[in-house]
C-alpha positions, -999 to 999 in steps of 0.1 A, spaced: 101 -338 -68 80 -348 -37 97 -339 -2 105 -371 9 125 -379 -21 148 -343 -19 149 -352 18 160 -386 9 184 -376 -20 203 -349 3 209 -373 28 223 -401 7 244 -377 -10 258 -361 24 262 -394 42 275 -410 9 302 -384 1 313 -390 38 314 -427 41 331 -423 4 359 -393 15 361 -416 49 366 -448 33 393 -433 9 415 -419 42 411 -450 55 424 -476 29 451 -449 24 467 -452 59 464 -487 61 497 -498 36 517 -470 49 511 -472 84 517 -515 80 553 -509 65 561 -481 94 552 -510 119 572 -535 101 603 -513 95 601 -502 138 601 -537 139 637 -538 113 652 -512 132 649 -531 163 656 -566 150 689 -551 129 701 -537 161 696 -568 178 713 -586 156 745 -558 152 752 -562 191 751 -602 181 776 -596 155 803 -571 171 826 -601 184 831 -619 148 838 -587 130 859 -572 156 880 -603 150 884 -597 116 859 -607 88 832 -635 100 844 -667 87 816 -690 60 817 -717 86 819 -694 116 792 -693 145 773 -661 132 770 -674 94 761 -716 109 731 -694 128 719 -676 94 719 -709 78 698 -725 106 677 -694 103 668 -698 69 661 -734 75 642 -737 104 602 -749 101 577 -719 109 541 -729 111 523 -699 130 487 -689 129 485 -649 130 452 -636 135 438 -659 117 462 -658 86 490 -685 82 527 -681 80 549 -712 68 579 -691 53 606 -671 67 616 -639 42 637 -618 70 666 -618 47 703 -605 70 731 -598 55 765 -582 74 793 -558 58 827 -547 69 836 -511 75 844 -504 37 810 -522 28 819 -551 15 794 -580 25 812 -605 42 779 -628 57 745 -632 37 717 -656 49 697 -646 11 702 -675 -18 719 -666 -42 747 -653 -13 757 -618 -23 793 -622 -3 821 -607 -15 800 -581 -33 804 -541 -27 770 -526 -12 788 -493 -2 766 -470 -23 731 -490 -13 717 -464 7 713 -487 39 752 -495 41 762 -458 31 742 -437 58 748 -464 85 786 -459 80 783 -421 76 763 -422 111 729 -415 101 697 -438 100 702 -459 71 673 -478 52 662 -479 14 630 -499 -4 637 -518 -35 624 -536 -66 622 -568 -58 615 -600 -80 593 -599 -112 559 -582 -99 567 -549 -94 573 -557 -54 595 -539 -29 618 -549 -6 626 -528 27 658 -530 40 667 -517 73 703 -511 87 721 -507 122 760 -502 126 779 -529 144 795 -508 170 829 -511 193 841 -485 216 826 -462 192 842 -475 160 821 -487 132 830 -522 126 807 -529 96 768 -532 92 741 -553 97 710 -547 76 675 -568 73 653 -569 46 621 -577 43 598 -579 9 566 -564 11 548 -584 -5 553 -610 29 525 -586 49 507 -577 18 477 -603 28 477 -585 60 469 -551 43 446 -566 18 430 -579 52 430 -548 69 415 -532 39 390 -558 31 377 -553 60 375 -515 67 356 -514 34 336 -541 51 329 -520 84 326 -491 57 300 -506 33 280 -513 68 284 -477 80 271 -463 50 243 -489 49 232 -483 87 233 -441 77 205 -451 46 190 -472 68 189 -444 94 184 -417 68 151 -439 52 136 -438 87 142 -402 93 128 -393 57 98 -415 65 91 -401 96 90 -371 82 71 -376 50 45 -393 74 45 -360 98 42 -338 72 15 -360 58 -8 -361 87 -3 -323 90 -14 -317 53 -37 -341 57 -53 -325 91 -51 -292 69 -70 -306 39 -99 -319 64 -99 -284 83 -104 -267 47 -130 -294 42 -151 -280 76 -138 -309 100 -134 -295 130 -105 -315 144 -81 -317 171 -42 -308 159 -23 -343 153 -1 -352 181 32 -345 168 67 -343 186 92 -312 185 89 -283 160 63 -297 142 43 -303 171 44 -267 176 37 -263 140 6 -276 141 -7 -261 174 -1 -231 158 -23 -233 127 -51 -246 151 -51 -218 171 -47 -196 138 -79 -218 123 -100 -214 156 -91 -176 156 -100 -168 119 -127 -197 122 -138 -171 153 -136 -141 135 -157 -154 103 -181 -168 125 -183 -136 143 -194 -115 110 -217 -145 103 -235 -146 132 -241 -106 137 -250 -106 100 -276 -132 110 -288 -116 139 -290 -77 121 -315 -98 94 -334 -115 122 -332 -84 141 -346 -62 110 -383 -77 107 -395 -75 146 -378 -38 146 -397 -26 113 -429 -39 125 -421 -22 161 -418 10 143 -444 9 118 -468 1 147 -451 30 172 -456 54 144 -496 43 138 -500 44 175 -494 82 173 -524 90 153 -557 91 164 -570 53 158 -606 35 164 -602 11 198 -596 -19 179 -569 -6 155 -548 6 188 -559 -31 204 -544 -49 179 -512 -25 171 -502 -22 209 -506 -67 204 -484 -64 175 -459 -43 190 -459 -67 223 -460 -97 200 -428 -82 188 -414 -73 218 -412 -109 227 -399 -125 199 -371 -99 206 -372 -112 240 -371 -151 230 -341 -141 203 -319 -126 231 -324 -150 258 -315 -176 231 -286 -158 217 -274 -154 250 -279 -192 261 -259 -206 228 -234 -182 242 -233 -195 271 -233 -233 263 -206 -231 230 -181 -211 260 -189 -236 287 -166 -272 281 -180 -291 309 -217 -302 322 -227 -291 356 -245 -311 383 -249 -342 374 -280 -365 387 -301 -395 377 -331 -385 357 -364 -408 351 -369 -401 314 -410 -408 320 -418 -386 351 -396 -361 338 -409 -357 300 -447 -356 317 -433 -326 333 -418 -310 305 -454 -318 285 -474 -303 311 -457 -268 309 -465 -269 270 -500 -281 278 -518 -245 270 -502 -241 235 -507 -277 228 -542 -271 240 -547 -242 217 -532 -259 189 -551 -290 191 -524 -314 194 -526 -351 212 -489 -366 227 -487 -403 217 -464 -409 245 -457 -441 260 -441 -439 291 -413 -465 301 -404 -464 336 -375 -478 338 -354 -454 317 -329 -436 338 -300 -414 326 -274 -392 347 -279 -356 331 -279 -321 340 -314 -316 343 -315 -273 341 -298 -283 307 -319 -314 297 -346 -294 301 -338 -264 278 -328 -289 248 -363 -307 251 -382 -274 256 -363 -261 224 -370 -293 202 -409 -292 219 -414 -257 205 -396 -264 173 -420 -294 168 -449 -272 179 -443 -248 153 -442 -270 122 -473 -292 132 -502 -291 118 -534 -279 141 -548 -311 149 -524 -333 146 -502 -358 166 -469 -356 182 -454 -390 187 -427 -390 215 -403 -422 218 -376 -430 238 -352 -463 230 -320 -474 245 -293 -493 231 -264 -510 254 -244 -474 251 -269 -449 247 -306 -435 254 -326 -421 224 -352 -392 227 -372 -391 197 -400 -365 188 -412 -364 157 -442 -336 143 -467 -345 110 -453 -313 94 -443 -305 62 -406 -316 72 -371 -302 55 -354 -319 26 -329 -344 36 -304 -321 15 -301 -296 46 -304 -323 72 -266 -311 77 -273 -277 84 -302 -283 109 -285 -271 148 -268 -245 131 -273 -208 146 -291 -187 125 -301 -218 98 -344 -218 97 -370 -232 72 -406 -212 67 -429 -217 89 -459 -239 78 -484 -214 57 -455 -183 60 -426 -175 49 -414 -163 83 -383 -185 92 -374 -188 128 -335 -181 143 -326 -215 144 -310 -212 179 -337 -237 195 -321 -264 172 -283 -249 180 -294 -249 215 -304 -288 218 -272 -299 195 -247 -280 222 -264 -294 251 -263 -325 233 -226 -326 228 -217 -313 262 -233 -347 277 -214 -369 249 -239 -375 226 -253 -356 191 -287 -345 176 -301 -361 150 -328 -361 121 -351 -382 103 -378 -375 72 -412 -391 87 -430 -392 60 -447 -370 70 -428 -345 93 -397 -346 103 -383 -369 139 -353 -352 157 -336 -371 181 -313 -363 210 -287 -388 216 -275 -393 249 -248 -418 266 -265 -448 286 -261 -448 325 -245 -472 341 
């Protein structure tokens, strides 16, 4: 089962159960704690009405057409018409009924009358005359209702006189409790809903963070180097922390890489050092020694060239910013660069097809600018054929410059195109198979990136065109 779904299922089972356990307290209070209003409300009416009744009884039994029993009668007739909280009541069902000491009801406003009639064992009349809180609920009619009836002693100078109980069916607040419960099932049902709806957000948020960080670990695995996601709280921190454990392993691997590549590159110039150290100590005819000691200074630069190069990508993959900044005239300045090669091209037989475009000006660091081009010059000087041309271009677009140089060389196959600018990543030399380090090509990329732009290549047909991209002045 996919995370989002346990995630999911946990949380609708937790916050279910709740609302479900919370709902079921609920609608269980809600009857009882109705009737213990109403019956507060008995025990205050039936003592209102005892205090009402203590000068009929005290002389003698109330009589049918007396005051007390003419004001039951116009209870139980009057014309109700009330609107509570939005329910209707149109009926009176307070139902008073009065008993003498012995418990005989003498006054009853309830049709059919039930004067005359003994109620001394009904729990209500019993306690009240015994002196305790008297009060009892009841069948009542024929669907399994209840009736409460509440009781308060008719009292003179501490003598019991009779009783005065009201009862009340049930049934007459029912609607209010099928209200009250309608509704906190209602409030319920919406609390339960706003929980999924909060639990589905929650779940997706998380599916979606979890995503992006598999997703961000999938295209690491892949060789993206990418920034972390930005992701709040623990997650966040998650994710920081497998970058920084990616850049140090990425480090570390690299690391092995690299002095792997440099003990190979390392291994040729040193074996021919030796084998020409060891000649050079036997007795050799003038030329042999000429053209050994040439060997082992011919050697002793490339040495020279690897270091200085090793130590430059060093120092460009550590450094995250450019330095000076200033406004460079592509056509003056690539003259310049052209005229230091001039010897080799010289020697090599090579023409520049360079047009020069004077209005072409970018803000660069030149000391920087300068070892890319040199690196990409000598790169292309390598591959070309004696003889041939080198075809330099520059072009702009609204957002950036283009350097192009291209050589009439064998070129690379478009296969390792990706792999071109990586340290220590070479084709043969033309009529060889001595490969070169690579780190000119490393070199220009860096620089390249450190101004905001890229290095790219192109198959000529013949040759191959590498072009440094760089951001457009403004």
């Amino acid at each position: 089962m996919r995370l989002g779904l346990r995630v999911f299922f946990g949380f609708f089972l937790i916050a279910g159960l709740s609302a479900v356990l919370l709902l079921k307290v609920f609608l269980a209070e809600v009857k009882p704690s109705v009737r213990e209003v109403m019956e507060d409300l008995m025990v205050e009416t039936a003592n209102l009405l005892a205090e009402v009744a203590v000068d009929e009884l005290a002389a003698g039994s109330p009589a049918p057409d007396g005051r007390l029993a003419n004001q039951l009668r116009r209870y139980a007739q009057r014309d109700v018409d009330a609107v509570i909280w939005g329910l209707r009541k149109q009926r009176l069902d307070l139902r008073i009924y009065v008993t003498d000491a012995a418990g005989r009801v003498v006054l009853d406003s309830g049709q059919p009358s039930a004067v005359g009639q003994d109620y001394s064992q009904w729990n209500d009349v019993a306690r009240t005359l015994r002196g305790d809180y008297g009060a009892r609920a009841s069948p009542y009619g024929r669907h399994d209702s209840t009736v409460l009836v509440v009781a308060a002693p008719v009292l003179q100078a501490g003598r019991t006189l009779g009783v005065v109980s009201v009862a009340k069916p049930v049934a007459s607040v029912q609607r209010f409790i099928d209200r009250a419960e309608r509704r906190v099932f209602l409030a319920g049902a919406a609390l339960l809903a706003a929980s999924l709806i909060v639990g589905v957000a929650v779940t997706l948020w998380l599916v979606v963070t979890v995503r992006r960080l598999r997703r961000y670990a999938q295209q690491v695995q892949a060789g993206q180097n990418l920034a972390p996601p930005a992701v709040p709280g623990e997650l966040g921190d998650l994710a920081h922390a497998m970058d920084d454990m990616r850049r140090r392993l990425e480090g570390r691997e690299q690391l092995e890489h690299d002095v792997r590549a440099l003990t190979h590159e390392l291994k040729s110039p040193l074996a021919a050092l030796r084998a020409s150290g060891e000649l050079l100590q036997d007795e050799l005819p003038a030329a042999d020694r000429q053209r050994f000691a040439a060997q082992v200074l011919d050697q002793t630069a490339r040495l020279q060239t690897l270091v200085e190069r090793v130590l430059a990508l060093s120092q460009l993959e550590a450094q995250v910013g450019l330095g000076e900044r200033r406004r460079v005239a592509l056509a003056a300045w690539v003259d310049a660069q052209l005229e230091r090669q001039a010897p080799r091209l010289a020697q090599q037989r090579l023409t520049v097809a360079w047009t020069a475009r004077e209005d072409v000006v970018i803000d660069a660091d030149a000391a920087l600018l300068e070892l890319a081009f040199g690196n990409l010059l000598v790169n292309a000087l390598d591959f070309a054929p004696a003889g041939s041309t080198l075809e330099l271009a520059v072009s702009t677009t609204p957002t950036t410059v283009r350097l192009a140089l291209r050589d009439h060389g064998p070129g690379v196959p478009a296969s390792v195109f990706s792999q071109l600018g990586q340290r220590f990543f070479s084709t043969a030399r033309p009529g060889s198979l001595v490969k070169g380090s690579g780190l000119g090509l490393a070199i220009a990329r860096r620089v390249a990136e450190l101004h905001g732009g890229r290095l790219e290549f192109e198959a000529a047909e013949p040759g191959l065109r590498a072009t440094l991209v760089l951001p457009a002045s403004h």
